[in-house]
N, C-alpha and C positions, 0 to 999 in steps of 0.2 A: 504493500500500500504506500508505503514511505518514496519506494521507488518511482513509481506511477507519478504521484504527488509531484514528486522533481521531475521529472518528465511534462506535465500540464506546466505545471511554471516555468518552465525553461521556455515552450513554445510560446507562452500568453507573452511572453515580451515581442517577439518577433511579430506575431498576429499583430496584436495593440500596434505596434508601431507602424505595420501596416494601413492598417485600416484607419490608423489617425493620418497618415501620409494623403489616404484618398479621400478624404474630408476635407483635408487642407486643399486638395487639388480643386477638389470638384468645388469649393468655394470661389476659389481663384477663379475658375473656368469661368462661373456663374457669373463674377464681377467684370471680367474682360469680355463677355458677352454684352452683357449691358453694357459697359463700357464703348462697344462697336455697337453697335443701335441707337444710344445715345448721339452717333453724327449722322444721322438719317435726317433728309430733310424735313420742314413744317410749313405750314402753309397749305395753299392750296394746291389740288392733285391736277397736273394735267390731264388730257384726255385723247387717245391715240385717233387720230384720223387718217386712212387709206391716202386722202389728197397728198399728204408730207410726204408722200414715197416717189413721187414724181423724179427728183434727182438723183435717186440712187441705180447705183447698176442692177440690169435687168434680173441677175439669179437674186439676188437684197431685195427685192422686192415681191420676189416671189415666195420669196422664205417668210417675210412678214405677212403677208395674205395667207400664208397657211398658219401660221404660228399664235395668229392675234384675230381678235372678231372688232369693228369698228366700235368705239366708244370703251376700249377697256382701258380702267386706268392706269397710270405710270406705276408702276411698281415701285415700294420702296425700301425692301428689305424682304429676304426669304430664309425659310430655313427646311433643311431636309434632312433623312434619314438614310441611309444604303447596306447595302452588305454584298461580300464580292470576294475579291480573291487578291491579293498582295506581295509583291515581291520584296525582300528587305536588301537582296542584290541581284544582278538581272542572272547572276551565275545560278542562284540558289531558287528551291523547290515554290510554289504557290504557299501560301496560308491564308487558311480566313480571315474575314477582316470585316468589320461593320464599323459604321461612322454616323458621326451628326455634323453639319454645317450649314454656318451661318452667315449670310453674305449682306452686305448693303448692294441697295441695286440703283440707286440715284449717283452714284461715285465708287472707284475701287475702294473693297475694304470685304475681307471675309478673316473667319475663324472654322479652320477644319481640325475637326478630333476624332482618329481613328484608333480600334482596339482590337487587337490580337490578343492571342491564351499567355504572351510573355510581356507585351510591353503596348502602349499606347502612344502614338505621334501627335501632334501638335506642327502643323502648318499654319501660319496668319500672314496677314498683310492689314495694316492699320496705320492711316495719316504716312503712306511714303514708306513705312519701315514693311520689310519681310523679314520670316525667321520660321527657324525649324526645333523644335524640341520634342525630343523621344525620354519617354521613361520607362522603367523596367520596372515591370508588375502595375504601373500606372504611375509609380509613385518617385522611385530615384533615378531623378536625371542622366541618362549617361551620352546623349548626344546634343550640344548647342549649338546652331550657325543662322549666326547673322551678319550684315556685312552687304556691300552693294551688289555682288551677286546675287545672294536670295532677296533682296531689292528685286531685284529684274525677275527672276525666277517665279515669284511667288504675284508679283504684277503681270504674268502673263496667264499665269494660273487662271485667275481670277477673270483674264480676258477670256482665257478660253471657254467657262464654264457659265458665262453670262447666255447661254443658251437654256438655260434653267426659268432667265427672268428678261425676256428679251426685249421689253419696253427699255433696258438701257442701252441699247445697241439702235434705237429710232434715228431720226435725225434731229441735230439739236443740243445732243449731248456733249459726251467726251468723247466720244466714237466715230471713224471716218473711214468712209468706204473707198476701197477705189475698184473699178472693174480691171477682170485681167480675161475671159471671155464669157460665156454666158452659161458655165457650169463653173465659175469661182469666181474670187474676187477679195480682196485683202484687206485684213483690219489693223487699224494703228488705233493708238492709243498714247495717251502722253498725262501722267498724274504725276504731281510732286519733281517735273525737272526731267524725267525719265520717258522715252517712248519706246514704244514695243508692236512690233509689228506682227497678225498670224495671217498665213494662208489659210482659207475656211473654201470648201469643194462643198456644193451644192447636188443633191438627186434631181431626179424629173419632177418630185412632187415638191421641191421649193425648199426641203429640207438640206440642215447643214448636217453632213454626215463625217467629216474628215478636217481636222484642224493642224496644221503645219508651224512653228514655229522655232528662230532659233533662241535656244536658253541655257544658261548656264547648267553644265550638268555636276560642275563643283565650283571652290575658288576660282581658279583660271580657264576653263577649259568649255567652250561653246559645242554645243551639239546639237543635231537636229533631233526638234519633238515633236511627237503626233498623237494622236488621238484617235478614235474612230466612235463616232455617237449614231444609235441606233433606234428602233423599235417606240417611236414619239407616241405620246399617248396625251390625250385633251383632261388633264389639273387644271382647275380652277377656272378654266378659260380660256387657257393657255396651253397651246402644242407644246411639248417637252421630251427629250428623248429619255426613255427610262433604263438605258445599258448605253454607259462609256467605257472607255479605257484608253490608258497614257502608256507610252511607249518611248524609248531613245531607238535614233536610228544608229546604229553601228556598223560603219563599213557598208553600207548600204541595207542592212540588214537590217527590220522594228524588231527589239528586243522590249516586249511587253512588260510590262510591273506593275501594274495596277488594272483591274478589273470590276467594277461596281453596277450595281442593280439597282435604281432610283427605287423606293419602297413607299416615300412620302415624301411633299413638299405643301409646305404651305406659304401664304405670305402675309407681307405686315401684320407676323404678329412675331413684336422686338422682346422676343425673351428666351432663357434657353430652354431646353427640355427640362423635364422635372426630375431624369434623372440626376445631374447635376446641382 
């Protein structure tokens, strides 16, 4: 019994410290959530009209008449759920992975948190800054980068994934099209000093199915990125593709690492999930 006894209290510190570690986090989380919602615009909501597409190249606007119905309003914050498949290097095996993120959709700014059975990542981008933090079991740190690459990196992210809420890609915005023929056509963007350009490849039905970009794939080192969005389905009023996935091209070759299943999205509503 004595021995057992030392046994349970040997372990209760490790747990305890655990689970106070994911208290502490998931407080955090909650507060840098609010935090990013808190720069969401106020005032009055614009109101999407067909006529504004007149300028833009002809697949841009074919993408918007499938994705928006006249009179929907401007979006201005979303948030959603997934679960998928994740590489932690493009050498190594798949793992499950499910996430929640939070985007502002009036201006670049999101908060991504994914969780695996070992460790949970932490992606953002907030007022100009990106950054990466992984912990192990949720809770101790073992990975930080920040720095003008994941500046760039994590601003492109965000470009790319603005197909979730695509009243911020209209015309008017921070967003500019330019044609390149009439199955693509290229998006720049420019927040905080910084632009960033992706190729976005359009189907027959108006849909952006394939996203190109070059992005830092560490400190120094530029590599092509891609994407492939698929299977759109009509949330809230809005077409949305419900399976992505990001890849590095290597040697001409996509080396996949990320895999995701849109499961929920909602919008403007500025708060995190309750598990948090």
């Amino acid at each position: 019994m004595k021995t057992t006894l030392k046994i349970l209290a040997a372990l209760a510190v490790p747990l305890t410290a655990l689970l106070t570690g994911r208290w502490l986090v998931a407080r955090q989380t909650r507060k840098n959530v609010a935090n990013l919602f808190s720069l969401a615009a106020t005032g009055p909501v614009q109101i999407y009209d067909p006529a504004e597409l007149a300028s833009l190249p002809a697949p841009v606007q074919r993408y918007f008449r499938r994705v928006l119905k006249p009179g929907q309003p401007y979006l201005r914050s979303a948030r959603l759920r997934h679960d998928g498949q994740f590489k932690t290097d493009l050498n190594k095996d798949w793992m499950p992975i499910t996430g929640e993120e939070y985007f502002l959709a009036d201006k670049p700014g999101y908060i991504w948190i994914g969780h695996t059975s070992w460790f949970s990542a932490c992606d953002q981008y907030i007022a100009g800054v990106g950054s990466l933090t992984v912990r192990l079991l949720g809770v101790w740190q073992i990975v930080r980068g920040a720095g003008p690459s994941f500046n760039q990196g994590e601003l492109l992210r965000w470009l790319a994934e603005t197909v979730w809420f695509p009243t911020s890609l209209l015309p008017g915005g921070r967003t500019v099209w330019l044609p390149i023929d009439d199955d693509s056509a290229t998006l720049t963007l420019t927040d905080h000093g910084q632009t960033v350009v992706c190729l976005m490849d359009f189907n027959e039905l108006g849909e952006i199915v394939r996203y190109q970009a070059q992005r830092y794939r560490d400190e120094t080192h530029i590599d092509t990125w891609t994407g492939h969005l698929s299977a759109y389905q009509q949330m809230h009023n809005v077409r949305v593709p419900t399976q992505a996935s990001a890849a590095w091209v290597i040697q001409g070759e996509e080396k996949p690492y990320a895999q995701f299943i849109l499961r929920e999205i909602e919008y403007d509503k500025s708060q995190a999930y309750s598990q948090f």
